[in-house]
Every structure is written in structure tokens, then in C-alpha cells.
C-alpha positions as CSV (number, residue, x, y, z in Angstrom):
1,X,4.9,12.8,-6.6
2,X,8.5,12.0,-5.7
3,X,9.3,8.3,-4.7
4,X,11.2,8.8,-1.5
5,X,13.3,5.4,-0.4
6,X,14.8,5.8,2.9
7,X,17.7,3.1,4.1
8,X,17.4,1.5,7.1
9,X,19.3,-1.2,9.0
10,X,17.6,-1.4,12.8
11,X,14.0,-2.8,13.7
12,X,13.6,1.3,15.0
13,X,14.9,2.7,11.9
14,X,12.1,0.9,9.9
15,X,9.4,1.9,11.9
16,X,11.0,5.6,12.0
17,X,10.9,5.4,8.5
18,X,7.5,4.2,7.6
19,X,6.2,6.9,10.3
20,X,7.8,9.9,8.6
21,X,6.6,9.0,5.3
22,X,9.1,6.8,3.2
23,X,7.4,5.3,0.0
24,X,10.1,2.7,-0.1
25,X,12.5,0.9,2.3
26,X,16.1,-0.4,1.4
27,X,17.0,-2.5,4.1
28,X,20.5,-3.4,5.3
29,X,22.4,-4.3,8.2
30,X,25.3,-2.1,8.9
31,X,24.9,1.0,7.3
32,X,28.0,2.3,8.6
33,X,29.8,-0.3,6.0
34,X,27.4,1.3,3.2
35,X,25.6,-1.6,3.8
36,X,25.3,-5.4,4.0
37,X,22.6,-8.1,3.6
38,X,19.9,-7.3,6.4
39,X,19.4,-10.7,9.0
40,X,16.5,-13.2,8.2
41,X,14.8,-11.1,11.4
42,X,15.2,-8.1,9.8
43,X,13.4,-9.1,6.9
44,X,10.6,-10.8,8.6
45,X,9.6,-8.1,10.4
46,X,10.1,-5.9,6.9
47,X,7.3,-7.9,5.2
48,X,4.6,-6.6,7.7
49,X,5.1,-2.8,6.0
50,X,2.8,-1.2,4.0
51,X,5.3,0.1,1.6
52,X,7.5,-2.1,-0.6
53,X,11.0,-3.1,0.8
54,X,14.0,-4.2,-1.0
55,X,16.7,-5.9,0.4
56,X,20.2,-5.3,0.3
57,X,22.3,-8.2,-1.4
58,X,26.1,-7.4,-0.2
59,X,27.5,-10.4,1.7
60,X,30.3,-8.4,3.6
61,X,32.5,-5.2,2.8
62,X,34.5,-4.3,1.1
63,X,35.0,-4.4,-3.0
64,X,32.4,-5.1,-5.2
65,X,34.4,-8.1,-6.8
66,X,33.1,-10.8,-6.2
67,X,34.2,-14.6,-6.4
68,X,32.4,-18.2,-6.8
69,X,31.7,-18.6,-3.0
70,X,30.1,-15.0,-2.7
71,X,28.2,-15.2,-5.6
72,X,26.6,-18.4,-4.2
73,X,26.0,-16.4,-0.9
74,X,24.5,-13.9,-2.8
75,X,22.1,-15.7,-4.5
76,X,20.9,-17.9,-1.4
77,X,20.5,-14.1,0.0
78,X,18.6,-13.4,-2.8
79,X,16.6,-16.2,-2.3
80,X,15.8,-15.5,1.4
81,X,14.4,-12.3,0.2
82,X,11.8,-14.0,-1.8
83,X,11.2,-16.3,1.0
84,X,10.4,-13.2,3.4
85,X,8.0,-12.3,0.6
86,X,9.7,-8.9,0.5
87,X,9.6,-6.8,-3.0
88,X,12.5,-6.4,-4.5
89,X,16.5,-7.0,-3.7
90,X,19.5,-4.3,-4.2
91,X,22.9,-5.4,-5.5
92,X,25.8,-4.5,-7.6
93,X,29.5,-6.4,-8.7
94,X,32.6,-4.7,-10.1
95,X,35.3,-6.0,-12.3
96,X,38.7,-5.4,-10.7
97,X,39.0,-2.2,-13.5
98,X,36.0,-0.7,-11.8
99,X,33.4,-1.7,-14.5
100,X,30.3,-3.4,-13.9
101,X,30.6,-7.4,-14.0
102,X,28.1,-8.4,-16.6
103,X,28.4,-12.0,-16.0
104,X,27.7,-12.0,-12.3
105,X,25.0,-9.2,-12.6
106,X,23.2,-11.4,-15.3
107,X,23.3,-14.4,-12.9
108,X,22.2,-12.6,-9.7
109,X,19.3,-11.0,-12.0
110,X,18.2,-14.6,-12.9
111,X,18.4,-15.3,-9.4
112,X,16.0,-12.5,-8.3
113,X,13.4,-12.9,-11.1
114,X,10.2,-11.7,-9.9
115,X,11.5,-9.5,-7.7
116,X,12.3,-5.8,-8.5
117,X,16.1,-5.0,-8.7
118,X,18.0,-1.7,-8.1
119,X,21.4,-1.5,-9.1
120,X,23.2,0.2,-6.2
121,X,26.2,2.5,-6.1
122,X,28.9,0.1,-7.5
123,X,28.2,1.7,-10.4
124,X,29.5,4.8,-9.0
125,X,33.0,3.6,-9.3
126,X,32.5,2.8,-12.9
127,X,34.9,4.3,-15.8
128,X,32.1,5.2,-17.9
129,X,28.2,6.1,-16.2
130,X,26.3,6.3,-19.3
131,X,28.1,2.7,-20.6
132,X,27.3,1.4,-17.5
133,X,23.9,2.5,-17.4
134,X,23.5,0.7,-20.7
135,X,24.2,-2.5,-19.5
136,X,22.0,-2.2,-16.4
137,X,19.3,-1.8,-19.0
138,X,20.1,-4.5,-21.1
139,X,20.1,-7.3,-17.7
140,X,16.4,-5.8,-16.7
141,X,17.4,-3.6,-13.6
142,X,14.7,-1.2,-12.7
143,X,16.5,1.6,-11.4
144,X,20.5,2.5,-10.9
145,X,20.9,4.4,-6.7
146,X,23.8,6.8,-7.7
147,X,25.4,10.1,-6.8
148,X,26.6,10.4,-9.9
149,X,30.5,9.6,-9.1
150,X,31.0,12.0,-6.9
151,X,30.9,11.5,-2.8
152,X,27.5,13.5,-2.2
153,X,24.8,13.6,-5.2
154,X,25.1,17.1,-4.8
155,X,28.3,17.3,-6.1
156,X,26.9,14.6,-9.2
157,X,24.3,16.5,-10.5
158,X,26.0,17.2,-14.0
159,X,26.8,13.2,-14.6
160,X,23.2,12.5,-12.8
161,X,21.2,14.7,-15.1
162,X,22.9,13.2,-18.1
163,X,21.7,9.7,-17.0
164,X,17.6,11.1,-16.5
165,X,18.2,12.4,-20.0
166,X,20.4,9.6,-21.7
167,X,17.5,7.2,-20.1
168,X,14.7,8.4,-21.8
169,X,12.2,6.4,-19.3
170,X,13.7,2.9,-19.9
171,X,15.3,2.9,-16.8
172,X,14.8,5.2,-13.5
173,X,17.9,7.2,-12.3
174,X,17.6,7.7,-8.1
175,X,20.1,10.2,-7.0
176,X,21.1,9.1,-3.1
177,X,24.3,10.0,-0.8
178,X,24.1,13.0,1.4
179,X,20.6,14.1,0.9
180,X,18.8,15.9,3.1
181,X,15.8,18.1,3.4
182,X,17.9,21.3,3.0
183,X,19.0,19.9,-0.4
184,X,16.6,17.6,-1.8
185,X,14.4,19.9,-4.3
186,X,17.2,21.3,-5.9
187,X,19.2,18.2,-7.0
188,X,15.6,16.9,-7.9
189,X,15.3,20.2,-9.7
190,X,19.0,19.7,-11.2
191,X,18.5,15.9,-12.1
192,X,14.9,15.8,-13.6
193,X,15.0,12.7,-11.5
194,X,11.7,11.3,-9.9
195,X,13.1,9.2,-7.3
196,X,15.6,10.0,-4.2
197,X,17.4,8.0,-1.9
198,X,18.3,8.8,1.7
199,X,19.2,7.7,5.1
200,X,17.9,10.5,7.3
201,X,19.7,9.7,10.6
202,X,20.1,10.8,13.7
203,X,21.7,10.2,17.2
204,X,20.6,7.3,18.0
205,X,18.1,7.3,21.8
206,X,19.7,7.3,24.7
207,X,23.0,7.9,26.3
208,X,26.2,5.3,25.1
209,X,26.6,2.7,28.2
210,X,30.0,2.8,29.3
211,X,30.7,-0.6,29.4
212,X,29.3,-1.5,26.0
213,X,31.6,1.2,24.4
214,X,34.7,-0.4,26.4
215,X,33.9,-4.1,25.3
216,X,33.4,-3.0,21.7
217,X,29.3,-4.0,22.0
218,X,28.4,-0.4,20.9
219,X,30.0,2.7,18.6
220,X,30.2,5.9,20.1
221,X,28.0,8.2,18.3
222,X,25.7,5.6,17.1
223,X,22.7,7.0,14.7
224,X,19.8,5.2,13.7
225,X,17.0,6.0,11.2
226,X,15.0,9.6,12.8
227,X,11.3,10.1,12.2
228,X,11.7,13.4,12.6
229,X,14.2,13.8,9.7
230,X,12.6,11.4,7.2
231,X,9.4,13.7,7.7
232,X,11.1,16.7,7.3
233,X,12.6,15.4,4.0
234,X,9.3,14.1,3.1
235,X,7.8,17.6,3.3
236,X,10.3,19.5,1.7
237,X,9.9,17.3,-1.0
238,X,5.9,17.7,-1.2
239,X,6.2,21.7,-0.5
């Protein structure tokens, strides 16, 4: 059976997503900023799931280069995960040349150890995907979330299905970015990947009020995690 790991970054959204059927939470704040480290409330309520959750390490937008001081807030993230008693933690860091910063991965790796780790879609901005996926192998990462270089993993599926094969089980490849039920079995199908990543939102409930839109307190067209999507992803996946 297909893992399906749905992001979420709102106590609703992780509840919508659990309902419709996710196997496995990434949780973030900010989703609209491809998202950040999810709050210490965030994560509590997280730990009372029945499916695993991993936490997203990403201490504010932006690059994926990373100095001294947010490497330290990464780590004391990393940290607060295992504190919540959550099951794993997602990161990634970027040399300025777009490859993946051994030295800070290997440090936020011993940071996390005995939690699982996911390598998230820095590595999309790499030079070389195969290279790359060679070194996430080597630090101990259990699985790369990618769309293969390109925007939507629909549009990845060549570099994608050379990562399933070039892995040969010693890492999992989890194709994510613009999935959706409509397209989910044939970049599975495509990839030979076992695992998918997806967000499955939705307008979020209820109309915008006015005077939260003027002051800035709310976005217009905010979307939040929909039940009713994740389960429709969920079954096209099991039909």
C-alpha cells in the first residue's frame, strides 16, 4: 500500500488530515512560505495522533543557507520535536552553489538521532539529483520529499524515476508538489515510487472578515488542509 504524507500547518488541517486517511503528517507553520518550524502547540497537540508526525525544521524563509545562529535554532528545534515525543523531523541546507551542505546536514542529523529524518525539497535546487541523493544516503536520511527539479512532480517524473531506480531500496524517493487525486497513480505509476507527498487544500471555512483582511490579521483566499480532498486522494490511491 502507498504511504500517503499529507502537510499540514493548522490544528484543523491535522485533524482534516488524519480523518481522510493520511498515513503520515508533516507538520509546519506557514505553508504558504513552503513551510516553517510548526509552534511548540502545534506539536503537542501532533503527539496525540495515531499516525507518525514529523516536524518541519526551517527556522524562517527564505534560502536554504544557513549560518551559525540558525543552525543553533535549528537544532534547539530539533530538540523540541523530541521533547513533544513526535517521530521524526524534516530538514534540508544548501550551499550558496545550490548543492547540499554536508557539514550542516551531518550536524543537524546528529542532532535528530532517534528520530526519523526526511530530507525535504532543498535538494530540488541541487546541480546534480543523483550526487545529492548519494550524500543523503551516506548522513542516514530515510527518505529525500522531491519533485524531481521541476515545479510540479508531474513535470519530474524522468529525474524522479531515475532516483527509485538509482536507490535500489537504500533510501525511499517521495515524489510531492502539486499532487492531487487526478494525478497521483500515474506519477506513482511513472516513478515506481512507494511513497507520496501532498497538501490537499482547500478554501479554508468560512467567509474572510473584513476587518481582519484590512489589518493584515488574515489572507484573502486562505486554504487550510480539506478532509474531503485528502480522502479523495487517499482513494484514488487504493482504487
Amino acid at each position: 500500500m502507498v504511504t500517503l504524507e499529507i502537510c499540514v500547518d493548522t490544528p484543523a488541517g491535522l485533524a482534516a488530515a488524519v480523518a481522510g486517511g493520511a498515513d503520515r503528517i508533516e507538520l509546519c507553520a506557514a505553508l504558504s512560505l513552503g513551510g516553517l518550524t510548526p509552534s511548540a502547540g502545534l506539536m503537542h497537540l501532533a503527539a496525540r495522533v495515531p499516525i507518525p508526525v514529523y516536524a518541519m525544521i526551517r527556522p524562517r524563509a527564505g534560502s536554504f543557507v544557513y549560518d551559525t545562529q540558525d543552525v543553533e535554532a535549528m537544532r534547539a528545534e530539533i530538540r523540541a520535536v523530541r521533547a513533544a515525543g513526535l517521530a521524526g523531523v524534516v530538514f534540508g541546507a544548501s550551499r550558496a552553489d545550490g548543492t547540499l551542505d554536508e557539514a550542516v546536514l551531518a550536524t543537524l542529523v546528529a542532532e535528530a538521532q532517534g528520530l526519523g529524518t526526511t530530507l525535504h525539497r532543498a535538494v530540488d535546487l541541487v546541480p546534480d539529483p543523483l550526487a545529492a541523493m548519494e550524500t543523503a544516503i551516506a548522513l542516514g536520511f530515510e527518505r529525500i520529499l522531491t519533485s524531481g527539479g521541476a515545479l510540479r512532480a508531474e513535470e519530474g517524473t524522468a529525474t524522479l524515476r531515475a532516483l527509485v531506480s538509482a536507490s535500489n531500496g537504500r533510501i525511499a524517493i517521495m515524489p510531492g508538489s502539486g499532487v492531487r487525486a487526478a494525478n497521483a497513480s500515474a506519477i506513482l505509476a511513472q516513478t515506481g515510487a512507494s511513497e507520496i507527498h501532498a497538501s490537499c487544500r482547500g478554501l479554508a471555512s468560512g467567509a474572510p472578515d473584513p476587518r481582519l483582511l484590512r489589518f493584515g490579521f488574515e489572507a484573502e483566499g486562505a486554504q487550510d488542509t480539506d478532509r474531503a480532498v485528502v480522502a479523495a486522494l487517499r482513494a484514488a490511491l487504493a482504487g
